[in-house]
C-alpha positions, 0 to 999 in steps of 0.5 A: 254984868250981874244982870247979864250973868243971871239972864244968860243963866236963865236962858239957858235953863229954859234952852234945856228944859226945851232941848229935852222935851224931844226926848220924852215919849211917855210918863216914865221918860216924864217922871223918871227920865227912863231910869236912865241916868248915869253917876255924873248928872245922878249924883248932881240930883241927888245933890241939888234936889236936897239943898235948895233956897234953905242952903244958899239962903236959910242957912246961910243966914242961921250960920249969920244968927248962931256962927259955925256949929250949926254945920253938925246938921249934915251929919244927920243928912249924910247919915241918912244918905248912906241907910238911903243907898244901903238898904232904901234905894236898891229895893226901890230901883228893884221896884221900877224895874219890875212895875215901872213905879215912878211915885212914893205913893205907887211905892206905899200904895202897892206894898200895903195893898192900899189904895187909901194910903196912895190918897192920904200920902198925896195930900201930905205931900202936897200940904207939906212940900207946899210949904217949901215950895212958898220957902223958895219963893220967898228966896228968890223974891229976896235975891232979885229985889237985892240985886235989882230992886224988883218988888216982891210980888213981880220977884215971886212971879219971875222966879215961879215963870223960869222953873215952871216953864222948863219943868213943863217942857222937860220933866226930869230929864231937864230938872237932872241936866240942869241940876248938873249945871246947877251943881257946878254953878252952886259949888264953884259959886260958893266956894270962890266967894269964900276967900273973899269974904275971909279976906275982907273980914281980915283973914280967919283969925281976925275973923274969928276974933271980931265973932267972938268980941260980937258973941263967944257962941258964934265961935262955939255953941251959938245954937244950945246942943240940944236944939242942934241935935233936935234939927240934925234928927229932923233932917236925918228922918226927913231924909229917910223918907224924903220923896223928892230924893227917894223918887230920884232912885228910880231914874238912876241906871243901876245899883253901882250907878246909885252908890257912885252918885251918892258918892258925888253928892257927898262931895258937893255938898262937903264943899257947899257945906263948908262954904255957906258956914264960912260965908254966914259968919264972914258976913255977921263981922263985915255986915253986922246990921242986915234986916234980916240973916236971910240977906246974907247971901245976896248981901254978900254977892252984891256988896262984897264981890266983883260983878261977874263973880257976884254974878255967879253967886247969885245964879248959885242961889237961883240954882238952887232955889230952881233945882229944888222947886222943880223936883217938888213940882214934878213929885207933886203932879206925878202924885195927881195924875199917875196915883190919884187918876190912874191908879185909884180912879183908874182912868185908862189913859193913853201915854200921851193922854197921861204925859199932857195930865201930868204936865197940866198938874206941874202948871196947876202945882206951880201956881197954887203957892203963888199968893202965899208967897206974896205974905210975910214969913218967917225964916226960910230955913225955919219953914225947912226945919219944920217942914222936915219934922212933917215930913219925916214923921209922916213917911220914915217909918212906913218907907223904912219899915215897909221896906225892911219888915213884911209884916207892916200893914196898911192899917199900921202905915195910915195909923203912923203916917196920920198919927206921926205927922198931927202930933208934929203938927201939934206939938209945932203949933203950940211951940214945942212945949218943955223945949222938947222938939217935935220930933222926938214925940212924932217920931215914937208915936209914928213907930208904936202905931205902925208896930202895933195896929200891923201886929194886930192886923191882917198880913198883907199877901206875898203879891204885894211883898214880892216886889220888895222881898227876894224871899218871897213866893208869890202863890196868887195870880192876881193882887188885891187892893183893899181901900 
């Protein structure tokens, strides 16, 4: 019956992804879905594309290893989801609409006038999402060698075929519509397992009980304040200058249809938020002996579920690992081919030329972490957290700034993005000295830089303002971009 509930899911993922390709005509139907979405599948991707094999799994399994309190995370993430839907998205959906920007790289690369900054934010997209993308393979291979014992490597290559296949054919209008459906599988598959796991730990005061004769912290501080605040700042600056989740801005209808979406998204991921928590403790008391936390999850499917629920709980997982990956993918290969080739090598395409580019990008992007899926890494939370750090380090300050001060300049930006994300990678690489998190070195260093080369560097025109600042004239007929 497990068996049957993921195949069928699967299916019908693939069904959709194929049922969509008639609906795509061009790279803006391909990348943005026409900027058409409305509240109900928008909120789903906004929802899905944020949480992934590091919410089904990883944090699952760190709930496993520190008990409740690390559930203050979603604080910073859904801090960040309100700046995002105040001040980010309505400017970036004013861009669409204006120029047809369909990547994170178009956004930067216009407003700083810099083709150069288009070039070095496709490579930092590409180097970190990399490391997600590796994440929620490892995921999946775990979920199917729980369930059905498949080995690692054809688990790995199972999983990378489902999501490649039907982000291929559809683009963004079958990763939205199946985030849809992956939503409510991820939700309703998560929140049904919660009383079950609860009763099995004999309820929530025996539950609560038995976690604190394992470890007093499990019910209170099970991970010190100051490395939980640490992580709740990563994510809220992750957030802030997330491209998967800032591109999706362009493919909503409108402003209100934006605001209405975000709304949805917070309540899934209320409901996910406080059933993984729950989950991940019920498991330390009814599994105390687990390999490693990041079994939790599957254990729990297979060991303490009936079969169609278990079922459903694990498709839960495979959503998300799908909905995740898909989005990077699609970021990914829209950064290939709309930025690099046709806006800085400027190759003139036809639509469907651009269309068939960038769907050979998605295939090239999807394979290439295959085989460092295949080698041992730590836990899949971890890679997320500090793949956060990367990412907001890199792109919060130039996204953020960019948007909301004119007088940033592309040398400011390539100083913060470049100076922000090495020393994140500094500091992670040698441990995080003095216990001082990362981000509370690359997150200043990327601010000074952008402040103070932009004060001592040349304005960037009113054509590339305009877009962004209602009160702006624009006094030149032609834009210059400088390399």
């Amino acid at each position: 019956m497990v068996i049957s509930v993921l195949v069928l899911y699967m299916l019908v993922v693939i069904g959709i992804g194929y049922y969509m390709k008639s609906k795509i005509y061009n790279n803006t139907d391909y990348l943005a879905a026409g900027g058409k979405l409305g509240v109900w599948v928008g909120g789903a991707t906004l929802a899905a594309t944020q949480m992934s094999a590091g919410t089904a799994i990883g944090t699952v399994g760190f709930h496993y290893q520190v008990g409740y309190n690390f559930a203050w995370i979603w604080l910073g993430i859904w801090a960040s989801w309100v700046i995002m839907s105040l001040y980010i998205a309505p400017k970036m959906k004013a861009f669409f609409n204006s120029h047809k920007a369909l990547t994170i790289p178009d956004l930067l690369g216009t407003r700083y006038e810099s083709n150069s900054l288009r070039v070095i934010s496709v490579i930092i997209l590409m180097v970190c999402f990399g490391m997600t993308i590796v994440a929620e393979l490892v995921g999946g291979s775990y979920l199917l060698n729980v369930v059905f014992n498949v080995p690692e490597t054809a688990g790995v290559l199972i999983i990378a075929s489902v999501f490649i296949l039907y982000t291929v054919m559809g683009g963004l209008f079958a990763i939205a519509y199946t985030d849809l459906l992956q939503m409510i599988i991820f939700t309703v598959g998560f929140a049904i397992a919660v009383p079950f796991a609860v009763s099995n730990a004999g309820g929530f005061t025996a539950l609560n009980t038995a976690l604190s004769n394992i470890d007093p912290g499990l019910v209170s501080n099970g991970m010190p304040t100051s490395t939980l605040l640490a992580v709740g700042i990563s994510f809220f600056i992750m957030m802030i200058g997330y491209p998967i989740i800032a591109i999706r801005f362009y493919s909503l209808k409108d402003n209100k249809t934006i605001r209405r979406a975000v709304g949805l998204a917070f309540i899934f991921q209320a409901i996910i938020a406080i059933s993984v928590a729950v989950l991940g403790v019920s498991a330390r008391v009814i599994f105390p002996g687990l390999a490693t936390p990041d079994l939790a999850s599957p254990t729990i499917a297979m060991q303490l579920l009936p079969p169609v629920l278990g079922g459903l709980l694990l498709a839960a997982i495979l959503a998300a690992i799908q909905s995740t990956v898909s989005a990077i993918l699609l970021m990914l290969s829209s950064g290939i081919s709309h930025d690099i080739i046709n806006k800085v090598m400027k190759k003139e395409l036809t639509e469907q030329q651009q269309l068939k580019i960038t769907r050979i990008a998605v295939l090239v992007m999807g394979i290439i972490p295959i085989p460092f899926a295949l080698n041992p890494v730590p836990l899949i939370q971890q890679i997320w957290i500090n793949a956060a750090a990367l990412i907001g380090s890199s792109f919060a300050v130039s996204i953020l700034l960019g948007l909301c001060w004119k007088r940033a300049t592309a040398p400011g930006a390539i100083t913060s993005m470049v100076g922000g994300i090495g020393i994140a990678s500094i500091w992670l690489a040698i441990g995080n000295p003095f216990g001082i998190d990362a981000v509370y070195i690359s997150i200043p260093v990327s601010l000074c830089g952008m402040l103070f080369v932009s004060l001592l560097t040349k304005p960037v025109s009113n054509e590339a303002l305009s877009p962004f600042f209602k009160d702006v004239e624009v006094t030149k007929s032609k834009e210059t971009i400088a390399n």
